[in-house]
C-alpha atoms as a printed R data frame, in Angstrom:
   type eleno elety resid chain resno       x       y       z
1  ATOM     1    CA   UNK     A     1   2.762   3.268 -15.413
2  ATOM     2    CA   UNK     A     2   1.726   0.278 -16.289
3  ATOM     3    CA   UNK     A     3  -0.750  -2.332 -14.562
4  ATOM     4    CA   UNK     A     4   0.670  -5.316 -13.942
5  ATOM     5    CA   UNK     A     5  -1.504  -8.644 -13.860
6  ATOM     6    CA   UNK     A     6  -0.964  -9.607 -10.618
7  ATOM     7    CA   UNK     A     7  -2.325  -5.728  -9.578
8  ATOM     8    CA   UNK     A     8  -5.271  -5.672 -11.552
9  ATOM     9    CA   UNK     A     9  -7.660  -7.586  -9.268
10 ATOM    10    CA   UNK     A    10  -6.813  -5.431  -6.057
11 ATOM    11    CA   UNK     A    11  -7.307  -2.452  -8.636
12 ATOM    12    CA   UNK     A    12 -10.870  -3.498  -9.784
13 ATOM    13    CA   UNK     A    13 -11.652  -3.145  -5.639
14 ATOM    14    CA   UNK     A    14 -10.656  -0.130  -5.547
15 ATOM    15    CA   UNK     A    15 -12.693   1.005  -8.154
16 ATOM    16    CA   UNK     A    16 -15.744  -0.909  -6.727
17 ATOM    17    CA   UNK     A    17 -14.925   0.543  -2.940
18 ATOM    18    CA   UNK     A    18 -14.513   4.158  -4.582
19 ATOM    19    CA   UNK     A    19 -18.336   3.505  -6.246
20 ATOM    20    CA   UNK     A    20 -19.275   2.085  -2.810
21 ATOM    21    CA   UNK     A    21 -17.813   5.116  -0.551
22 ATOM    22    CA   UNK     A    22 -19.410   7.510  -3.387
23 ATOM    23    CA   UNK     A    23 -23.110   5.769  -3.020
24 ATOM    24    CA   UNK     A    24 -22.628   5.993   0.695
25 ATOM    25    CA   UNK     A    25 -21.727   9.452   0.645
26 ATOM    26    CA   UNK     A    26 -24.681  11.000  -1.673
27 ATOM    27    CA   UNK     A    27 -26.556   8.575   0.832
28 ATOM    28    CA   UNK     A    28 -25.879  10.982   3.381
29 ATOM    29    CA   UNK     A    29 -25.765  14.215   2.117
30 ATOM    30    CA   UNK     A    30 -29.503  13.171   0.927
31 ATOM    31    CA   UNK     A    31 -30.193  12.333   4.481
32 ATOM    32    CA   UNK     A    32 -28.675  15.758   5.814
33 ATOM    33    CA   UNK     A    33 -30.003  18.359   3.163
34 ATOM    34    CA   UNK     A    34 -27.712  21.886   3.933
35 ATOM    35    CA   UNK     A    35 -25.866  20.202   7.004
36 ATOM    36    CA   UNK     A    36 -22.263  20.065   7.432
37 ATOM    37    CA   UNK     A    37 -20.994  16.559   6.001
38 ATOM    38    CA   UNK     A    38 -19.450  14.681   9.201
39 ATOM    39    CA   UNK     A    39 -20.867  16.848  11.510
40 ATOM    40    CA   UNK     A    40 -22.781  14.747  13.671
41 ATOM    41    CA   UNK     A    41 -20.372  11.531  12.594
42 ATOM    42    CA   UNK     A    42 -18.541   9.947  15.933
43 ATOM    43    CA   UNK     A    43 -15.610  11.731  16.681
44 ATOM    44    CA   UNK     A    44 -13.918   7.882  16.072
45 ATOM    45    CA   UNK     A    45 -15.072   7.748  12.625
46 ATOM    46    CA   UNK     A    46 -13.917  11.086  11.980
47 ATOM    47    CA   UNK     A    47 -10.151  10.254  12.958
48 ATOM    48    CA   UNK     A    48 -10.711   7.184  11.110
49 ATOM    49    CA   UNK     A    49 -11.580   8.502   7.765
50 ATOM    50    CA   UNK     A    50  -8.784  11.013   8.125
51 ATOM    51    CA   UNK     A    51  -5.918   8.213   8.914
52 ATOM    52    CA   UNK     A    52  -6.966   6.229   6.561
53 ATOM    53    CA   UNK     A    53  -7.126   9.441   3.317
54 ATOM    54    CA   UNK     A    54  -3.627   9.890   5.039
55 ATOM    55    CA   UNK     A    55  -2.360   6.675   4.295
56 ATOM    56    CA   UNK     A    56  -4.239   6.242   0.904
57 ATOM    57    CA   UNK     A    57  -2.157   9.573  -0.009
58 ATOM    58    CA   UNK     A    58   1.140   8.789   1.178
59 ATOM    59    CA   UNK     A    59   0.805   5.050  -0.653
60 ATOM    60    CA   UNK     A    60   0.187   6.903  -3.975
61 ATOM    61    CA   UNK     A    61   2.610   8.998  -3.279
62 ATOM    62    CA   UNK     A    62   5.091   5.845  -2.798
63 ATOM    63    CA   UNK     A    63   3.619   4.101  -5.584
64 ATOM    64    CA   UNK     A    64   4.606   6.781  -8.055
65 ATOM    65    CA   UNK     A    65   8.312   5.886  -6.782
66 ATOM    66    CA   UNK     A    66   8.026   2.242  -8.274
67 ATOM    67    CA   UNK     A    67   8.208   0.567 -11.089
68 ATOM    68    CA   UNK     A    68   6.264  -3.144 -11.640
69 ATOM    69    CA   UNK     A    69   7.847  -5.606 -13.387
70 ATOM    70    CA   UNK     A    70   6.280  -8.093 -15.335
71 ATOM    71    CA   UNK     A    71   7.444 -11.113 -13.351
72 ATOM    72    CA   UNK     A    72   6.349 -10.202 -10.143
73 ATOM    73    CA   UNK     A    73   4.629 -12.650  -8.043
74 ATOM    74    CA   UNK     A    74   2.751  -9.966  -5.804
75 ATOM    75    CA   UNK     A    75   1.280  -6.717  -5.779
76 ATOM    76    CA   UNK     A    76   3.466  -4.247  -4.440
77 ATOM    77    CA   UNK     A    77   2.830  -2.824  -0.896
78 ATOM    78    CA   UNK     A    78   1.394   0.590  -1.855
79 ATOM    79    CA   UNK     A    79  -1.249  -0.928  -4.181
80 ATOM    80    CA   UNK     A    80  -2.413  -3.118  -1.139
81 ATOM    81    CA   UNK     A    81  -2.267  -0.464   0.801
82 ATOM    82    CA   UNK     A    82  -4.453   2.029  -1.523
83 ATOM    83    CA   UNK     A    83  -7.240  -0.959  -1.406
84 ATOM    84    CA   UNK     A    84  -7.161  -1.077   2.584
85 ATOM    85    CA   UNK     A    85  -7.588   2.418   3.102
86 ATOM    86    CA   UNK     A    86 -10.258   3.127  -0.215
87 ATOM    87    CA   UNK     A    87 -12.176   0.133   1.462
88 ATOM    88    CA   UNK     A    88 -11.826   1.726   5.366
89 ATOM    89    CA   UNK     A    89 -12.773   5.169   3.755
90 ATOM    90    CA   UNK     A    90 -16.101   3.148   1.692
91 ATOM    91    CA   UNK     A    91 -16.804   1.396   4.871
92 ATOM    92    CA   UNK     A    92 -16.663   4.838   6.949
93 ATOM    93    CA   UNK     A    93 -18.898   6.654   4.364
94 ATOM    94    CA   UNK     A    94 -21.487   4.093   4.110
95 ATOM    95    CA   UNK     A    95 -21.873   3.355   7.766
96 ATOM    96    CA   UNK     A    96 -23.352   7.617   7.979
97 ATOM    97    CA   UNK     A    97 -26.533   6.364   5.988
């Protein structure tokens, strides 16, 4: 599939939200040694983290279903909605440290 220019800028914050959530996460599991991951996170930001890996998985999901075209004017819905819920996922991981 290819990336279309209007895409690639909402793309390169995913990636940097992914490295984010990833620091925030080894973060933790530094902090908590052989503790269960989550266990002692607020039952909110549990639910959150799990709505919002919902979401990011049904968007691919869609996304696979489309096809850019090289005169659009905006990013298509699923890729927006893949950066809100990788950057509610990074936020949710690196508010445990």
């Amino acid at each position: 599939m290819p990336l279309i220019r209007i895409e690639r800028d909402h793309v390169i914050e995913i990636v940097a939200d992914i490295r984010r959530g990833a620091e925030g996460l080894e973060q933790h599991i530094s902090t908590i040694g052989d503790q269960e991951v989550g266990g002692g996170w607020p039952e909110q930001d549990r639910l959150e983290l799990y709505q919002a890996w919902l979401g990011v998985g049904n968007a691919l999901r869609d996304l696979t279903r489309t096809q850019p075209t090289s005169d659009a004017t905006e990013a298509r819905p699923e890729v927006l909605t893949i950066r809100d819920g990788v950057r509610r996922i990074a936020d949710i991981l690196t508010r445990q440290v």
